[in-house]
N, C-alpha and C positions, 0 to 999 in steps of 0.2 A: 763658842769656839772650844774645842776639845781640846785638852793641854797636851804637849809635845811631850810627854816623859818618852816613850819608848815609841822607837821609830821600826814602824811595821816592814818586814821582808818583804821585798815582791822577787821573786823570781820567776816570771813567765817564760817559759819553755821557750818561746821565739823570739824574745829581748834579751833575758839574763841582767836586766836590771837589778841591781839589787842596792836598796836600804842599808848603811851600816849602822848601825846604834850607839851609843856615844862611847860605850863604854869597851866597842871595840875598835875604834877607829886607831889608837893607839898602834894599834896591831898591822893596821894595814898601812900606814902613814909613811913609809919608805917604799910602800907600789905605788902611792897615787898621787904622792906630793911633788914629783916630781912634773905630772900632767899640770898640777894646777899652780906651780910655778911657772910655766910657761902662760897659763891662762893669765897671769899678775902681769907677766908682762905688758899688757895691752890694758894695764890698771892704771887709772892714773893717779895713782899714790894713797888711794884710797885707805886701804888696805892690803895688807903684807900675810907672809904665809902664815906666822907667830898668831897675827889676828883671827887669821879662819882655824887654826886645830885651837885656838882658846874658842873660840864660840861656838864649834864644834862639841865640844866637852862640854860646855856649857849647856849644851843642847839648844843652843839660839839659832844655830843653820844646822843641815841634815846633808851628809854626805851618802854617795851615788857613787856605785860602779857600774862599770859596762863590760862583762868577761863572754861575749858571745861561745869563745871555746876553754872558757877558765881562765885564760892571761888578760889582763886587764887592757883597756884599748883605750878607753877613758876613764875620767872621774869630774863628777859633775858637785855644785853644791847648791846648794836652795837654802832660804829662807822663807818663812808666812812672815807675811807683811797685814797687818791691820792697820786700814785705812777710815776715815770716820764711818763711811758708807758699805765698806767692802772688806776682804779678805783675799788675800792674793797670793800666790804661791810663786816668788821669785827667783828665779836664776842668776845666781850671783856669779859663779867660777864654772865655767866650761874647758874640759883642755883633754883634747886627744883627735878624732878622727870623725868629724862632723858629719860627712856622706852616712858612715857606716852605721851612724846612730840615729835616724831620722825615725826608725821606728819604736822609741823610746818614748817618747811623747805622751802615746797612749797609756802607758805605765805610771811615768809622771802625774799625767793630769786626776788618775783614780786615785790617787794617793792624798793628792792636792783635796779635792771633792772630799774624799772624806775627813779632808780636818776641816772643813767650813769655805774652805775658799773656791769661786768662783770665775777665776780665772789664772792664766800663766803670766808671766811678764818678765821682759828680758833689759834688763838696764846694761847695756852694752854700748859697741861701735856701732855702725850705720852698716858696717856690713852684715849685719845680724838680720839688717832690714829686708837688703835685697837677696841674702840666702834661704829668709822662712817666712817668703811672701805669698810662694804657692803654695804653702800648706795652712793658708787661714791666717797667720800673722800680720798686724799692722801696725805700725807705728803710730802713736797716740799721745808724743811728746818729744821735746827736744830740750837738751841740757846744756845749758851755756853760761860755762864757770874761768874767770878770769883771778888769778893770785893777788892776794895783795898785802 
């Protein structure tokens, strides 16, 4: 598995995805934070905004924007996940306009591909399920966590 120092740009002329690297996120962190507070909302207490710009920095997840005309529309976050078998490129925080980003994907998963991982995977709600069923997606687990 290739190490995560420096996290490569992509900007595709017809996504505008783009990679920010740790050591700018600082920078952008007052456009995007705002999308992935919203995304925490539907967290369940997992983790806090505090937690993702520290592992951010850390470079343990990798933040995403989506500026299709320069303003920001969303901001996405990931993690690689190393699994005994596998290598898996995770979406951990989604938050802005879901429709508008479907074409992202393809950006995503080259990115993924070439640090070693083999697949996407989205630990989220169940609506996650039945909104990216048509495009290849299935559900392969289910999470059942009680307090105590």
């Amino acid at each position: 598995m290739p190490k995560l120092t420096a996290v490569s740009r992509i900007a595709a002329s017809a996504s505008r995805l783009e990679s920010i690297p740790a050591e700018d996120v600082l920078g952008i962190w007052a456009e995007v934070s705002p999308f992935l507070k919203d995304a925490l909302a539907f967290n369940p207490g997992d983790l806090a905004l505090r937690d993702v710009i520290d592992r951010l920095l850390l470079r343990d997840m990798q933040l995403w924007v989506y500026r299709p005309e320069g303003e920001v529309i969303a901001a996405l976050v990931t993690e690689v996940v190393q699994y005994p078998r596998r290598w898996v490129c995770r979406l951990v925080l989604f938050g802005g306009a879901l429709q508008r980003c479907r074409s992202l994907e393809p950006d995503l998963a080259a990115w993924a591909k070439g640090r070693g991982c083999d697949s996407l995977e989205i630990q989220g709600r169940r609506g996650w399920t039945r909104a990216l069923a048509k495009t290849g997606w299935r559900e392969v687990a289910t999470v059942v966590r009680k307090e105590i």
